[in-house]
C-alpha positions, 0 to 999 in steps of 0.5 A: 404520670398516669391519673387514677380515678378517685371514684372505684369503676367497681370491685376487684374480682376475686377469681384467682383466689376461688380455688388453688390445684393440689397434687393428688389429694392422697398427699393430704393425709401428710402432715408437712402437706397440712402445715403447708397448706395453712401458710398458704391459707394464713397469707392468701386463703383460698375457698376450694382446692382441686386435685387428682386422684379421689377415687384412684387406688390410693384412698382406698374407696373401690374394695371388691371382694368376694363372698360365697361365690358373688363379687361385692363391693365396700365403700370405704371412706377413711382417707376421704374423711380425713384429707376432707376434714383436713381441708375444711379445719384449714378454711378450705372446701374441696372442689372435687374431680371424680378420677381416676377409675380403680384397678378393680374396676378399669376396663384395661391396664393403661395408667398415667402418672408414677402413682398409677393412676387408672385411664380406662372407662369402668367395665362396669358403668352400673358399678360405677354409678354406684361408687360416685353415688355412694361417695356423694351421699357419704359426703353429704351424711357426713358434712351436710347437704347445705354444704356439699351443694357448694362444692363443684363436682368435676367429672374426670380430667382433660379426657381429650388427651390419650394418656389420661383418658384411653384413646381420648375417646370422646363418644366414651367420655360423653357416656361417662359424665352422663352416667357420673352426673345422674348418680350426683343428682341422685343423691340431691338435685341441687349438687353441682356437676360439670365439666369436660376438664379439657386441656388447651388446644381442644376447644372444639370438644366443648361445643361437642359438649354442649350439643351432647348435652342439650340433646341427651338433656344431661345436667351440667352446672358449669363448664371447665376447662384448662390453660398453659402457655408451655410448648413441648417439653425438652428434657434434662436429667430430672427436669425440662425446658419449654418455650413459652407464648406470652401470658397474653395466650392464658387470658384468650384461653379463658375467654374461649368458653364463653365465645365458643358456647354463645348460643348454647344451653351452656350459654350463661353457666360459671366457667371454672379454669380447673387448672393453669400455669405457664408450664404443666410440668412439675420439673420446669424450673422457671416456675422458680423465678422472679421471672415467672410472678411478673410473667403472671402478674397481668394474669391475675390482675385481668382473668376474672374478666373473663372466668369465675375462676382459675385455678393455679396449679400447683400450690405445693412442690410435693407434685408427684405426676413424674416421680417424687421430687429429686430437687430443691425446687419443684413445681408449685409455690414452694411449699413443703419439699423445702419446708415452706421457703417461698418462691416469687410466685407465692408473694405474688398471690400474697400480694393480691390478697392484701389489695383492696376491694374497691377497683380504681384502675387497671394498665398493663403494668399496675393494678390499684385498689382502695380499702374500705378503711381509705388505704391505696394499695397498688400492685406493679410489675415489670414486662417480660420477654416471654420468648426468652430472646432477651432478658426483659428492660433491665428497668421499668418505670411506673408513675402513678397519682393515687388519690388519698383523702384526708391526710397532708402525709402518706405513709408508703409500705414497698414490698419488693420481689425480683431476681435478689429479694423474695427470690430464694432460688436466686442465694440457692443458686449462688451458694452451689445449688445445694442438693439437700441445704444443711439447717444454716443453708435453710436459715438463709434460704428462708431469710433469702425468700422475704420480700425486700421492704422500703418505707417513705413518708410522701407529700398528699397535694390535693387529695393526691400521692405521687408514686414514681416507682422504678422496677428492676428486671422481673419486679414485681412490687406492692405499695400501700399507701395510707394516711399519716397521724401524726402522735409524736409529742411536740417534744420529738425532734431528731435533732436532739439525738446527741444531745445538741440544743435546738432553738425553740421556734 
């Protein structure tokens, strides 16, 4: 039985739910898109939202056009406004990538993604220069200086990769965020800009940074970067496999920043993971399963010591990097393909929004926290076996002393997600993987992707309730443990049901 402190050790961050990733922003302008992303914000509430795609083709900002004889260029807004007021109507800010390049203004032909997106430097840096800032400073006439200033501004993603950035030149990448980040600054000193977005296993590239920085004196107000655990992708028709290293490996990720830039000017800067998630393919299946909220459970219970966010990539299964989606399940929490059935890793999100601000203990299976109001809540799951060489225990057991003031009863809500409850895909898989569930089939998908629930009423000895709480394979289960007030009148006795008499005492 492990004893939890009664006195808080300190606040619970909250950097898992600072910002959530989005495909490409354009999907924002769809209505389904919108209604699923205010589920998302109705039961967790994210602050930021980033995504692909600002300046691409799709949002239509770059219009070059001719006129007696002279190239010139408009700027058009539209689709920004309206996917960004979209966002703010849903109590989300953006936290802006500046990316891909424009057709018109790439300086090849190289593209990454079914919807085209543009890898190549501009042809013009001056042009360039003048897109980010007459972007920016529309942003700020539009919605305030006060407010932009608080949304991070990002220049490009993972340049260390070829395919999203030619030859992943990183002399080139240095001169464009140099260039990007003096037109943000341009329009306002106080405007967040940062970077390099780089993806896993290029580390080395933000020492690089940081001495390219102090030596060109270039601003930078934070430094990103990205974490998967995936290794290479192993292919089936509209889909694919990858082995996955423990979540362990996603936590040493985000302390890489930090370790690497002691000693920098980028020393002391907030560190922002852009994007994480055990795989980054959208057509990976096991982001589907119970297996994969346990898998990233610790994650979001111990990342916030390391990062001032990390953000979850992605939130909807409308991802359309390789294709639209051609199955069922696809990628994100769930959301939207299937009109919003709920995936394992969504209840884990939704748990860590009802947990509590006061931090009272941490292990590698549980989290507890304490409302201001006195209520426990208490986050556990199960371990899993990352290298897919067993199945997991098929049972965990968690006891727990959780202080408790002022009541001789609690009251215990379980909320319970594994491979049965909360687990959609789990009555997908047993009813023949329907390709497009009739309306009966999406009423029982729907039912299928509710948490289990359990309710008891526990002895309070000392200031103290006894949890002894035993997981099955892959659970990953919120408790929430609060006082009893006891309103039955003196009447109340279940023994009269029937009508049986009962002796007064």
């Amino acid at each position: 039985m492990i004893r939890v402190p009664a006195e808080a050790t300190g606040r619970l961050s909250d950097a898992w739910r600072h910002c959530v990733g989005t495909g490409r922003i354009e999907l924002a302008l769809r209505r389904d898109y919108q209604d699923s992303l205010k589920l998302l914000q109705d039961d967790i509430g994210f602050r930021y939202i980033r995504g692909h795609g600002l300046l691409s083709d799709g949002m239509a900002v770059h219009r070059p056009y001719e006129w007696e004889g002279a190239r010139h260029v408009h700027h058009s807004f539209t689709y920004v406004d309206q996917v960004v007021d979209a966002y703010l109507a849903l109590g989300i800010r953006p936290f802006l990538e500046l990316g891909f390049m424009p057709e018109e203004l790439a300086s090849g032909q190289q593209t990454v993604f079914w919807w085209r997106g543009h890898v190549t430097p501009p042809r013009s840096y001056g042009e360039w220069a003048d897109l980010v800032r007459a972007t920016v400073a529309h942003l700020v006439d539009r919605y305030g200086l006060d407010e932009v200033r608080t949304w991070p501004i990002e220049v490009w993603n993972e340049p260390n990769l070829p395919d999203f950035w030619e030859n992943a030149d990183e002399q080139a990448y240095h001169r464009l965020y140099e260039v990007t980040a003096a037109a943000v600054k341009e329009v306002d000193a106080g405007l967040q800009v940062g970077g390099p977005a780089i993806s896993p296993g290029a580390d080395e590239w933000l020492g690089r940074f940081a001495e390219f920085a102090e030596r060109r004196d270039v601003p930078v107000d934070f430094v990103s970067k990205h974490a998967y655990t995936s290794g290479p992708a192993r292919h089936v028709p509209f889909g694919t496999h990858q082995t996955l290293a423990p979540a362990q490996h996603l936590l040493d990720q985000f302390a890489t920043p930090r370790d690497l830039l002691k000693g920098t000017r980028l020393a002391e800067l907030p560190v922002h993971i852009t994007e994480f998630n055990s795989s980054y393919r959208p057509d990976n299946p096991v982001h589907d399963t119970a297996f994969h909220a346990a898998y990233l459970a610790p994650v979001l219970a111990h990342g916030g010591d390391h990062v001032d966010s990390f953000s979850y990539w992605t939130f909807s299964d409308m991802f359309e990097e390789a294709g639209p989606p051609t199955a069922l399940f696809h990628g994100g929490f769930g959301l939207l393909t299937h009109r919003q059935v709920k995936k394992p890793t969504y209840h884990l999100y939704a748990f860590m929004a009802r947990m509590g601000e006061q931090l009272l203990g941490r292990g590698d299976d549980h989290l507890v926290t304490r409302h201001a109001d006195g209520r426990v809540t208490v986050l556990a799951w199960a371990p899993v076996d990352a290298s897919g060489e067993t199945p997991g225990p098929a049972q965990h057991r968690v006891r727990l002393s959780v202080p408790l003031e002022g009541a001789g009863e609690a009251f215990v809500r379980r909320s319970i997600v594994d491979e049965e409850y909360g687990n959609a895909r789990t009555a997908w898989q047993r009813m023949g993987s329907p390709r497009s569930p009739r309306a009966g089939q999406l009423d029982v998908l729907h039912e299928a992707a509710e948490p289990g629930r359990r309710h008891l009423r526990l002895p309070v000895a000392d200031g103290r309730v006894e949890l002894d709480l035993t997981l099955s394979r892959h659970e990953v289960t919120l408790v929430e443990v609060s006082a009893v007030v006891e309103e039955a009148p003196v009447w109340s006795d279940e023994r009269r049901l029937l009508g049986t008499s009962v002796e007064e005492p």
